[in-house]
C-alpha positions, 0 to 999 in steps of 0.5 A: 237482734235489736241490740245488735242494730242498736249497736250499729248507731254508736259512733264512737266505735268503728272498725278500720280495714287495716288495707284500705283503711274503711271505716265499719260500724261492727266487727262483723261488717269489717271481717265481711269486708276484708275478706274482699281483700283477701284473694286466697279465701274466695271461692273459684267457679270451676267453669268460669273465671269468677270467684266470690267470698261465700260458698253460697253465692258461688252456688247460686252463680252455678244454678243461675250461670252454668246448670242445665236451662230446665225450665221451656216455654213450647209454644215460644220455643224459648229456655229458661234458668229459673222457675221464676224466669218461666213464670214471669214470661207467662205472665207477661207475653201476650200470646200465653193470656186468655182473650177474654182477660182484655177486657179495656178496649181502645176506643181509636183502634183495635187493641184490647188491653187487661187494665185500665193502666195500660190502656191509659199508657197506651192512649198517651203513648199512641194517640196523643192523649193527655197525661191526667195525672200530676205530681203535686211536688214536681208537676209531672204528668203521668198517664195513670195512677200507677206511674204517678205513685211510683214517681212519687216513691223514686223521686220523693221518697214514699211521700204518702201525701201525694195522690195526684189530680185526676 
């Protein structure tokens, strides 16, 4: 394993498409690709018009795309293709979660939130209040901690020494 990714540092071996002339640093990526090329080695879906260059991703599109919509939320009346996709939704929609889990209440309205970044979210978004967190490379302000470390990781690749003035 390792020395196939050492391999992979070579320069001076690449691999040429021989059809569109792409450069591969192994063999193995090289025959990948030129199967894109070649029309008559994919695998048609027999419901729909889309091929793919793996029996199993043509597999997967027929569970995710065509297969019987299995998994149902009664209370929201709503299907989904995935055990994952059923999940996410009760994680997420409000009506599914027990009251006692927002516990963080604004102290201008009504709402309840489950944590205290939403809260923070919602007290900048809604009445106006000042975002407490900066990014120590760009100076941007964000609401919470959260937010401010995953602009840290988009923008500024992971860089660990930003934590932000609170």
């Amino acid at each position: 394993m390792i020395q196939r990714h050492v391999r992979t540092h070579a320069l001076s071996a690449r691999h040429a498409c021989h059809r569109c002339g792409k450069l591969f640093k192994t063999v193995e990526s090289l025959r990948v690709h030129t199967t894109r090329h070649d029309k008559s080695k994919r695998f048609q879906c027999s419901r729909c018009d889309k091929n793919f260059i793996y029996p199993s991703l043509l597999h997967k599109h027929e569970i995710a795309v065509h297969e019987r919509e299995d998994y149902y939320c009664v209370e929201c009346d709503v299907k989904f293709k995935s055990s994952e996709s059923l999940r996410l939704h009760f994680k997420r929609a409000k009506r599914h979660r027990d009251s006692t889990s927002y516990k963080y209440e604004c102290p201008h309205c009504p709402q309840r939130f489950i944590s205290p970044s939403t809260l923070s979210v919602h007290l900048t978004c809604s009445h106006g209040a000042p975002k407490q967190h900066s990014c120590d490379i760009c100076h941007r302000q964000y609401s919470n901690k959260e937010a401010l470390r995953a602009h840290a990781w988009r923008l500024h690749h992971g860089d660990s020494t930003i934590e932000g003035k609170s």
